[in-house]
C-alpha positions as a Markdown table, in Angstrom:
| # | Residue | x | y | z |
|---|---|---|---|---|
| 1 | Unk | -5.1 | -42.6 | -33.8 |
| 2 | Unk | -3.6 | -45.2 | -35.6 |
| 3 | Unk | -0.1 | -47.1 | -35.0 |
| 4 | Unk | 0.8 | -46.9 | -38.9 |
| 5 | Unk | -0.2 | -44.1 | -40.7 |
| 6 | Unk | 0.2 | -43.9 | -45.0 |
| 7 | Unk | 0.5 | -40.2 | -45.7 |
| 8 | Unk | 0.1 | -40.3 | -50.4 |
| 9 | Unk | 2.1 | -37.1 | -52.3 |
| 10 | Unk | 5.6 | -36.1 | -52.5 |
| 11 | Unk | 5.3 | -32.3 | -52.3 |
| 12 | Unk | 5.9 | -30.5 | -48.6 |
| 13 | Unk | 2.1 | -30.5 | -48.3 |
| 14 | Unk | 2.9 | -34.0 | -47.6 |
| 15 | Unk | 6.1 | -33.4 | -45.8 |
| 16 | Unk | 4.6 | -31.3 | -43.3 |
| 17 | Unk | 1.5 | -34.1 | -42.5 |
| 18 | Unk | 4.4 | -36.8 | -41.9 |
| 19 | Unk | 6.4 | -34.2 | -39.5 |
| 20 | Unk | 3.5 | -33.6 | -37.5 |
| 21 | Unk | 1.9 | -36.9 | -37.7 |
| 22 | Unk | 5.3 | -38.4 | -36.4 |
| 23 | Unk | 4.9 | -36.3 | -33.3 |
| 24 | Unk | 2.2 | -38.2 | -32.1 |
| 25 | Unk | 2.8 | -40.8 | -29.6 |
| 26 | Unk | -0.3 | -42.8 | -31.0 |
| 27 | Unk | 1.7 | -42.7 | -34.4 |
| 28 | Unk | 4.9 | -45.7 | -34.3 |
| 29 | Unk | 5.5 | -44.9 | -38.2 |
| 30 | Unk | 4.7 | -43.0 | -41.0 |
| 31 | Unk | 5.0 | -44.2 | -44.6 |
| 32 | Unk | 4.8 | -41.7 | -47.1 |
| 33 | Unk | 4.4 | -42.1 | -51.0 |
| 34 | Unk | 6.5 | -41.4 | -52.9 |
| 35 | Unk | 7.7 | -38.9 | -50.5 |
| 36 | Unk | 10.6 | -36.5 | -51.0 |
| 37 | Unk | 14.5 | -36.0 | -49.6 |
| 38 | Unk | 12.9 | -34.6 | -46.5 |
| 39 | Unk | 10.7 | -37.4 | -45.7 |
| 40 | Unk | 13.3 | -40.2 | -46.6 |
| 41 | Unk | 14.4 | -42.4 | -43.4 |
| 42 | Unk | 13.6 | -39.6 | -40.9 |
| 43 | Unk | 13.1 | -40.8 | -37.1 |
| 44 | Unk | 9.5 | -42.6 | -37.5 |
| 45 | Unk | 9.2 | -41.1 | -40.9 |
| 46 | Unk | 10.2 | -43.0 | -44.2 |
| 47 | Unk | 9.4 | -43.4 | -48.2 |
| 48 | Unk | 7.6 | -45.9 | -50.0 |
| 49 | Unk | 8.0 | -46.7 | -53.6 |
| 50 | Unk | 3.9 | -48.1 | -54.0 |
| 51 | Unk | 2.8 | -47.4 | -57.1 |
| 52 | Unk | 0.0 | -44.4 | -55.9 |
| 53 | Unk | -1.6 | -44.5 | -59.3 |
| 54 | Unk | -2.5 | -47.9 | -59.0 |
| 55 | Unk | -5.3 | -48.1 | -56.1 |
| 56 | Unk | -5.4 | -51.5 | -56.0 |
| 57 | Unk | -1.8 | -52.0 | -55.1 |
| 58 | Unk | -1.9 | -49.2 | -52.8 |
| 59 | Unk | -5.0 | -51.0 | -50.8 |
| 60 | Unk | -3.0 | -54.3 | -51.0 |
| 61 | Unk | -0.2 | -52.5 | -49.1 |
| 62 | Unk | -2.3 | -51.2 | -46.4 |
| 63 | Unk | -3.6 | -54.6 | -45.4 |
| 64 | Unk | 0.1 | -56.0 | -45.8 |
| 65 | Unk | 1.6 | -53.4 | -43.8 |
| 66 | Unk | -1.3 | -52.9 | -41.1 |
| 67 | Unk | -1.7 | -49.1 | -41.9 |
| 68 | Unk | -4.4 | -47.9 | -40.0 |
| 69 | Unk | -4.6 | -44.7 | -41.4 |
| 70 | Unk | -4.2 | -43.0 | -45.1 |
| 71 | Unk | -3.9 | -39.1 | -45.9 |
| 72 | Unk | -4.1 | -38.0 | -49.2 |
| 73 | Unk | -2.7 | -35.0 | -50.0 |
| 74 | Unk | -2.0 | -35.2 | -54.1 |
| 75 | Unk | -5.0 | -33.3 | -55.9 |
| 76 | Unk | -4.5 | -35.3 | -58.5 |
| 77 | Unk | -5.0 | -38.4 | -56.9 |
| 78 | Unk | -8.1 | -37.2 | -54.9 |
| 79 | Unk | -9.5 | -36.2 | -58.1 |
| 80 | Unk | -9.2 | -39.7 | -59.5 |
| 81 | Unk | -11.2 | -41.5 | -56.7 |
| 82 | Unk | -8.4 | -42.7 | -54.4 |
| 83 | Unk | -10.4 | -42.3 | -51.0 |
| 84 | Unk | -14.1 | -43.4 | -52.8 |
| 85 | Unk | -11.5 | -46.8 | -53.5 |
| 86 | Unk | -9.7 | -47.1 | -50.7 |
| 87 | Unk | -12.7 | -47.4 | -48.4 |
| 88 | Unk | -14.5 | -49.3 | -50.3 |
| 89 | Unk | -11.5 | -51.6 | -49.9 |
| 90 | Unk | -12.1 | -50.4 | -46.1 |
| 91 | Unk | -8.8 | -48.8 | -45.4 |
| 92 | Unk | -9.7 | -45.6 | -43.4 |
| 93 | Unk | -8.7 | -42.6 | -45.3 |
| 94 | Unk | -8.8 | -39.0 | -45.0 |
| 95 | Unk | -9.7 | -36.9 | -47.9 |
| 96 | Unk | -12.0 | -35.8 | -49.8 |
| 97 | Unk | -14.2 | -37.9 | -52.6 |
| 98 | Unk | -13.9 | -37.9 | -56.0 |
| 99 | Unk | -17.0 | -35.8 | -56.4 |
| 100 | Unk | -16.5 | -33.4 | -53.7 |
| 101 | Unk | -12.5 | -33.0 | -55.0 |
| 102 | Unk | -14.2 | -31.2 | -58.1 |
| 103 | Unk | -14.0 | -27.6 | -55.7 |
| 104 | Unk | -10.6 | -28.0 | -56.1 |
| 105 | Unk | -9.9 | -30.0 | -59.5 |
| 106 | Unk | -12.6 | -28.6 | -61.6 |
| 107 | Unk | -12.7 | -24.8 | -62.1 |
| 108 | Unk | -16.0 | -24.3 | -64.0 |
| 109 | Unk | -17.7 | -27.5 | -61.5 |
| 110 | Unk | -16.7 | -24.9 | -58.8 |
| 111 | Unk | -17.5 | -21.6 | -59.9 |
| 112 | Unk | -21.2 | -23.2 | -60.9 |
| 113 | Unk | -21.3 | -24.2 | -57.4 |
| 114 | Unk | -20.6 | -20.4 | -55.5 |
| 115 | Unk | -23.2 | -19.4 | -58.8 |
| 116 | Unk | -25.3 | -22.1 | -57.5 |
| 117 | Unk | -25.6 | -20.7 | -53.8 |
| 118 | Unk | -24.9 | -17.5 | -53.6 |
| 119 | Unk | -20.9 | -17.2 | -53.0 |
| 120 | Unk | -19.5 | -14.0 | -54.2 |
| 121 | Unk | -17.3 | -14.8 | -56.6 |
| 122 | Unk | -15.2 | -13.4 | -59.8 |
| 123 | Unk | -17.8 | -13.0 | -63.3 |
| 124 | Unk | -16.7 | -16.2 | -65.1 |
| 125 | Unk | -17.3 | -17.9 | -68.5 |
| 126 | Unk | -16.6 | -21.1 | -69.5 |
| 127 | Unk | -15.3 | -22.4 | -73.3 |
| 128 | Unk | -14.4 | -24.8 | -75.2 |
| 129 | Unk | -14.2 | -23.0 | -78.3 |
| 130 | Unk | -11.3 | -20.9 | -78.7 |
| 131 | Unk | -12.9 | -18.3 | -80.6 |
| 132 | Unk | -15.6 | -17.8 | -78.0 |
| 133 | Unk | -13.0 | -17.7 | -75.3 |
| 134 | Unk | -11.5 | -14.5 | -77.0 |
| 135 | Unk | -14.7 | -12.8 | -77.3 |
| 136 | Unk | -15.1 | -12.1 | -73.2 |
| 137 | Unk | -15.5 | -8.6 | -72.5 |
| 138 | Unk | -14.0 | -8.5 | -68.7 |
| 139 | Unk | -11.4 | -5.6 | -68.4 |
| 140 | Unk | -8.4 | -8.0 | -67.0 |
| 141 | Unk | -8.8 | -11.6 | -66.7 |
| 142 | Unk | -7.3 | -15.0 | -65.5 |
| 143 | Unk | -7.5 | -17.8 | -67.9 |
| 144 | Unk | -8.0 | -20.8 | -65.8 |
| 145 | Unk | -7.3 | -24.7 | -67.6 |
| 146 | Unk | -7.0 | -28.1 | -66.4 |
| 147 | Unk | -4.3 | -30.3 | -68.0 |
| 148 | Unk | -2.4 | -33.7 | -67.6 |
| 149 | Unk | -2.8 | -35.1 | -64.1 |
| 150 | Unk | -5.3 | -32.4 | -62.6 |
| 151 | Unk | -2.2 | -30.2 | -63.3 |
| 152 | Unk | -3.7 | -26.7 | -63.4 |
| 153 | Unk | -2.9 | -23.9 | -66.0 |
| 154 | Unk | -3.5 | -20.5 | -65.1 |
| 155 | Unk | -2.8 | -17.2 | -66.5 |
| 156 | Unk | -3.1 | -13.7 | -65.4 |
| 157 | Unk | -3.4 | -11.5 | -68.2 |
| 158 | Unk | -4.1 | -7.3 | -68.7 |
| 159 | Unk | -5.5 | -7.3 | -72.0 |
| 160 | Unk | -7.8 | -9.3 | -74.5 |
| 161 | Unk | -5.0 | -10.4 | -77.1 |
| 162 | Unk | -2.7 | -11.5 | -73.9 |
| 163 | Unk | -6.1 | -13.7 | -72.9 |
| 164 | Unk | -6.8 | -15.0 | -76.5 |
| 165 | Unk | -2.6 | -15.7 | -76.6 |
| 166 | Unk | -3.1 | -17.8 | -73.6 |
| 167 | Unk | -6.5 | -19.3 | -74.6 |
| 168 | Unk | -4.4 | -20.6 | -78.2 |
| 169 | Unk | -1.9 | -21.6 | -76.3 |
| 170 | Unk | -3.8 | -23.9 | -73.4 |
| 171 | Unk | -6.1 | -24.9 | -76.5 |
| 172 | Unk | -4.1 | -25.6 | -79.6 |
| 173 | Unk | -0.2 | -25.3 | -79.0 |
| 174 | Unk | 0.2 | -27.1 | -76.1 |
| 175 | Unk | -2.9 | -29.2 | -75.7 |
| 176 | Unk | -3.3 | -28.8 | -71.5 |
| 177 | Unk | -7.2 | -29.2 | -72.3 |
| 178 | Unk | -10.5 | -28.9 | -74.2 |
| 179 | Unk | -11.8 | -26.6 | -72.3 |
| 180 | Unk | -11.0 | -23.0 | -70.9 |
| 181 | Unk | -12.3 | -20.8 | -67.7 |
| 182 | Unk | -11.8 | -17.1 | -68.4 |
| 183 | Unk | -12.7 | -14.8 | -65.0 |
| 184 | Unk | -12.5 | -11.7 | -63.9 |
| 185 | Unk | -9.2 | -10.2 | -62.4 |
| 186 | Unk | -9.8 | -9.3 | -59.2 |
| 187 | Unk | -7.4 | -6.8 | -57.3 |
| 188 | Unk | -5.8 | -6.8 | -53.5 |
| 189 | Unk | -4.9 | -9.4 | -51.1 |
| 190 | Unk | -5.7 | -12.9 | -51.8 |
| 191 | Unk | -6.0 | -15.3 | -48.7 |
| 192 | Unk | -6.4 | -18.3 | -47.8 |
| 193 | Unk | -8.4 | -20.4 | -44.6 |
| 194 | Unk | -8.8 | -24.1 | -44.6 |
| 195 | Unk | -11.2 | -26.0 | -42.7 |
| 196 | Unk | -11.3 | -29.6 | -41.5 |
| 197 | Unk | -14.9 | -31.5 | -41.7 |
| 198 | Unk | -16.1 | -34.5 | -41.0 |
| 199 | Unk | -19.3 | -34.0 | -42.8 |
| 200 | Unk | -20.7 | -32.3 | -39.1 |
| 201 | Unk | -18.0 | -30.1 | -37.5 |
| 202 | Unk | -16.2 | -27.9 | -39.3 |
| 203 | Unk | -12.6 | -26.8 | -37.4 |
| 204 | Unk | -11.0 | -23.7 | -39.1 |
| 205 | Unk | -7.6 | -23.1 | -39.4 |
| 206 | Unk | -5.4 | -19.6 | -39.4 |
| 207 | Unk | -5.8 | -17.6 | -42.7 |
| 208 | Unk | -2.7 | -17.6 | -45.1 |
| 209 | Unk | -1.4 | -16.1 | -47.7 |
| 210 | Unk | 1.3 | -18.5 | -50.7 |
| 211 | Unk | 2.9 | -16.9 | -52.9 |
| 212 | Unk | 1.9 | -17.2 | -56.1 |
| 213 | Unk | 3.8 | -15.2 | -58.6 |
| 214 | Unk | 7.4 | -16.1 | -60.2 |
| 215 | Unk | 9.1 | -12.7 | -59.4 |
| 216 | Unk | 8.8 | -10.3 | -56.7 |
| 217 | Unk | 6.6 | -7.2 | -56.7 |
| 218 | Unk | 3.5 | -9.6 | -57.7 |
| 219 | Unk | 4.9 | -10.0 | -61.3 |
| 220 | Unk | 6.2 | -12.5 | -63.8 |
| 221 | Unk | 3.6 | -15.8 | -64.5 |
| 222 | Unk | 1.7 | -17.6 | -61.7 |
| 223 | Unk | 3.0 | -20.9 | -59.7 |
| 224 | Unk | 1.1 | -23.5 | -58.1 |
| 225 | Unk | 2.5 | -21.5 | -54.6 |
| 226 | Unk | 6.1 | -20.8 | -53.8 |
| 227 | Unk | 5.8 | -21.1 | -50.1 |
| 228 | Unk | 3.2 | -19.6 | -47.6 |
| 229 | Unk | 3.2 | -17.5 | -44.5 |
| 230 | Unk | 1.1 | -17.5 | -41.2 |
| 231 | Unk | -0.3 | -15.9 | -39.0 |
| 232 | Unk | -1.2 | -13.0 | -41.9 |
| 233 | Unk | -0.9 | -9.1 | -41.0 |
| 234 | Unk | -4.2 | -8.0 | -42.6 |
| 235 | Unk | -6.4 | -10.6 | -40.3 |
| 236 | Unk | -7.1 | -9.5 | -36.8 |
| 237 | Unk | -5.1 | -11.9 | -34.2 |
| 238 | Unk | -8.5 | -12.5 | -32.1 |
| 239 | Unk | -10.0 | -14.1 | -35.5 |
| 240 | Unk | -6.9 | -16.4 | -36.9 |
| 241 | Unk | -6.6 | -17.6 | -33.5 |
């Protein structure tokens, strides 16, 4: 492990990386940027203002500060080709490429990809007509759109005029992009399990399940997660061990 460690986000994605990083006896610091109140000037932990957008700088403060190690954690910034840059520059970094962050980034790259081999997943369309968008037949659907920054809009609606509201809305009002994903709703339990690769092994992590919507009872408009919860009552123990 390395001495220094550069952990790049300011959400408590991030937050949690630097805690556990900082446990480490391999680790003597952990810089993260930008960081939050949490991660400022904590024990080994503390916040950098380097620019994150700008790779360049970012690589120049690796070398200058002998960080050994970077973890990205900000979608947006995996999406833009931090890592592909960064080790070109030959800092070592862990994350994702800018190709590969498409699963995450790009709805309709990764819903051709299940389509492509065989993943179950929801019946999906793709637009970039708003028109078109409206004419989808599914019963209930979730209207799925990338806009600034990777920032993803989505919106679970129960009808076709609340899905060609939203489609307007993503489209023409507000602009958050060019083109829509409209998918079927799918009901019950939505969970989550994460794995770790390094292109060979593949270490899974315990299931868990964010929560998503604004209000309680599962209602009001989707978040990008308001906090998660693990282990997760409807996994058996033996397999989220």
């Amino acid at each position: 492990m390395a001495d220094r460690v550069l952990v790049i986000g300011s959400g408590g994605r991030e937050h949690a990386l630097a805690w556990k990083l900082a446990q480490s006896p391999h680790v003597k610091h952990v810089f993260v940027a930008p960081g939050n109140a949490g991660t400022a000037d904590n024990g080994k932990i503390s916040n950098s203002a380097v620019l994150v957008s700008n790779h360049t700088i970012v690589t120049q403060f690796c070398k200058d500060h002998n960080i050994g190690l970077v973890l990205v954690g900000e979608e947006a910034l995996l999406a833009a080709g931090i890592v592909d840059d960064l080790r070109a520059a030959g800092v070592r970094c862990f994350g994702p490429s800018a190709k590969a962050a498409q699963l995450a980034s790009n709805t309709s790259f990764a819903k051709a990809f299940l389509d492509r081999h065989g993943i179950p997943t929801a019946r999906w369309k793709a637009f970039t007509n708003p028109q078109e968008a409206c004419s989808t037949d599914f019963p209930a659907r979730v209207v799925r759109a990338r806009g600034p920054a990777a920032r993803k809009e989505v919106t679970i609606t129960a009808s076709k005029e609340e899905a060609c509201r939203a489609v307007q809305e993503i489209m023409q009002d507000r602009m958050f992009g060019e083109m829509v994903v409209i998918e079927e709703l799918l009901q019950g339990e939505e969970l989550s399990c994460l794995c770790f690769t390094d292109g060979v092994t593949v270490a899974s992590m315990p299931p868990a399940q964010a929560h998503k919507r604004l209000l309680d009872g599962d209602q009001g408009p989707n978040t990008g997660g308001m906090g998660a919860y693990c282990p997760v009552p409807q996994v058996q123990q033996s397999f989220s061990a």
